[in-house]
C-alpha positions as CSV (number, residue, x, y, z in Angstrom):
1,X,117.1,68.2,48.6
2,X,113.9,66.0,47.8
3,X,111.0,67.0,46.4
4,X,109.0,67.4,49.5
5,X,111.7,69.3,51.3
6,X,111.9,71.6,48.7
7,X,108.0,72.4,48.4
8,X,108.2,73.1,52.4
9,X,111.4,75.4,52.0
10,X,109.4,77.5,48.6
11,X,106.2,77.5,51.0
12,X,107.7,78.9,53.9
13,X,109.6,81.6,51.8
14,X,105.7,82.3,49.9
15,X,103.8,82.4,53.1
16,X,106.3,83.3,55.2
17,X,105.2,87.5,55.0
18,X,101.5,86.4,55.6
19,X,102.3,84.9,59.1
20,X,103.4,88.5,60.5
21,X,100.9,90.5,58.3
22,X,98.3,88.5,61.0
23,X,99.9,90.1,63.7
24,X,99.1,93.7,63.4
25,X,101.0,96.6,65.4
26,X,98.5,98.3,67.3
27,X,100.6,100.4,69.5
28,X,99.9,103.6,67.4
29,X,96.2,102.6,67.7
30,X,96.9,102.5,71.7
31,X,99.3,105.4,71.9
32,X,96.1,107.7,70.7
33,X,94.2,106.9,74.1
34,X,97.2,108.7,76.1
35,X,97.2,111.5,73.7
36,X,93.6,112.3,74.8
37,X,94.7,112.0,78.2
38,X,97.5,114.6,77.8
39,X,95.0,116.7,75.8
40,X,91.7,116.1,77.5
41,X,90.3,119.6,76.4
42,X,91.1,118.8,72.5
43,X,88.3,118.4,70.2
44,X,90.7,116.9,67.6
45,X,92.2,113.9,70.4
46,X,88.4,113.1,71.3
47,X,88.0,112.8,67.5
48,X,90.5,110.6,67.1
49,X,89.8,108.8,70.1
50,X,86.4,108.1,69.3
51,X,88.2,106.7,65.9
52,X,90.3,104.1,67.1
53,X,87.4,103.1,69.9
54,X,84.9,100.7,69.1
55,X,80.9,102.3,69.9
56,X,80.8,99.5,72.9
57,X,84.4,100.4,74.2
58,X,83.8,100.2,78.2
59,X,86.7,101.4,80.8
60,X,87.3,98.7,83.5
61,X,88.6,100.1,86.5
62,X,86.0,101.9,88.4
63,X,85.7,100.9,92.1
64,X,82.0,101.6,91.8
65,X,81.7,98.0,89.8
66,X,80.5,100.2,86.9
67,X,82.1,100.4,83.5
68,X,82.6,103.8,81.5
69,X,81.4,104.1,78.5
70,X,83.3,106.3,75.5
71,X,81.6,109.1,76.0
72,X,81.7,109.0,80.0
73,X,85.3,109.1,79.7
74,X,85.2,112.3,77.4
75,X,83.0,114.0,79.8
76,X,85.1,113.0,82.9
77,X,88.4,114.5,81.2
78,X,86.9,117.3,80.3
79,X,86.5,117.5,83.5
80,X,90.3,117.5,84.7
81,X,91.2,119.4,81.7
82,X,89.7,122.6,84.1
83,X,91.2,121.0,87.1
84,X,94.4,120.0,86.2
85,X,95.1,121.8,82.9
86,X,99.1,120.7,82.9
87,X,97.9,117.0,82.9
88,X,100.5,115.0,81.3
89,X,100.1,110.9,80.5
90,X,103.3,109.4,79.3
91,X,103.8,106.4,78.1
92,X,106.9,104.7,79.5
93,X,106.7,101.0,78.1
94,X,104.2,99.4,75.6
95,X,104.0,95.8,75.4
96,X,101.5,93.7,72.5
97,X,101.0,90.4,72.7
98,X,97.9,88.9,69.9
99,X,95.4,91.5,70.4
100,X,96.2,93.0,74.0
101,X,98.4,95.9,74.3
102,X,99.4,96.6,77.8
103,X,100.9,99.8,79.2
104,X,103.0,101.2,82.2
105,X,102.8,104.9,82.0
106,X,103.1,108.2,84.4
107,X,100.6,111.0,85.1
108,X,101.7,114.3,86.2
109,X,99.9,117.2,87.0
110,X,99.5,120.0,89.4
111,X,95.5,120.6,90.1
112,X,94.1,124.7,90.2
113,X,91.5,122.8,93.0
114,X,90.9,120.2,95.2
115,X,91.3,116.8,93.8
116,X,88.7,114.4,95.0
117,X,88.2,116.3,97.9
118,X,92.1,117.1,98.7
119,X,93.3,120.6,98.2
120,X,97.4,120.5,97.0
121,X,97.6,123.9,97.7
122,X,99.8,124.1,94.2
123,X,101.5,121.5,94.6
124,X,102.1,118.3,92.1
125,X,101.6,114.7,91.7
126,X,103.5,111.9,89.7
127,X,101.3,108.5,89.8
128,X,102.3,105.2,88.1
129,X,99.4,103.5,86.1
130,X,98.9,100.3,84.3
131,X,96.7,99.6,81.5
132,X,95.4,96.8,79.4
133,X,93.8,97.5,76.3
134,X,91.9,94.8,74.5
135,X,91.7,95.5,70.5
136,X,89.5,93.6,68.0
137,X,89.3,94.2,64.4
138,X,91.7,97.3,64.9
139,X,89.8,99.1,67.0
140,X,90.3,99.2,71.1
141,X,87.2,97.3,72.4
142,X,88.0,97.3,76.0
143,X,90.4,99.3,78.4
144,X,91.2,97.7,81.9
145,X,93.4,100.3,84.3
146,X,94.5,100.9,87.3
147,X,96.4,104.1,88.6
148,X,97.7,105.5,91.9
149,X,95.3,107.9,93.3
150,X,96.0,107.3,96.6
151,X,99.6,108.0,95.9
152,X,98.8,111.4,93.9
153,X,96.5,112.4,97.2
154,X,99.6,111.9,99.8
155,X,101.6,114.0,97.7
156,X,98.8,116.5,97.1
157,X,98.3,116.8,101.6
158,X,102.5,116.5,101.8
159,X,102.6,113.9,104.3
């Protein structure tokens, strides 16, 4: 081995654990968003939402063409904490790639009223959604989502 060859191989071994320390593992930072959403009503999951959130965090999603802001979110599930107190948001698959974590999860729940304007007469819903969450400097900075509402309403009216 040369002399060269042998300063690339003691290089790679020195800054070989400072490559991956530049790719941080913010799944756990991600996985406290659906803990909110499975506890909606929980001062202590708003806390630590509002932790791993940037201030500016926005929700992109709304069919309106207007973004939520942190503390709209908070208000709206405290909202379907009192209608749909069982709500549960599970994660099924997490995927990170740089700093964009994106998510396929399921919500269940059974609403105690009518759900934008449909009334399930007890019955349940189970609703695939898909989220992208954009992170900088640790912190989640953007949220873009979609989820089956239509879907939860059909099974809501039983048709």
């Amino acid at each position: 081995m040369n002399k060269a060859q042998k300063l690339i191989a003691a290089a790679s071994v020195v800054l070989a654990p400072l490559g991956t320390a530049a790719f941080a593992d913010n799944t756990d930072t991600v996985q406290v968003f659906y803990d909110l959403l499975s506890n909606p009503g929980s001062e202590s999951h708003v806390t630590a939402f509002m932790g791993v959130t940037a201030e500016n965090w926005e929700s992109v999603g709304d069919y309106s063409g207007k973004n939520k802001s942190r503390e709209g979110l908070v208000g709206q599930l405290g909202f379907f904490d009192q209608l749909i107190p069982d709500l549960e948001w599970s994660v099924e698959a997490m995927h990170e790639a740089g700093e964009f974590v994106t998510v396929r999860s399921r919500a269940t729940g059974t609403p105690v009223g009518p759900l934008f304007g449909v009334d399930g007469q007890g019955r349940d819903f189970e609703i695939l959604t898909i989220d992208i969450h954009e992170l900088a400097d640790g912190k989640i900075v953007r949220t873009h989502h979609v989820e089956d509402w239509a879907g939860a309403l059909q099974q809501l009216s039983g048709k």
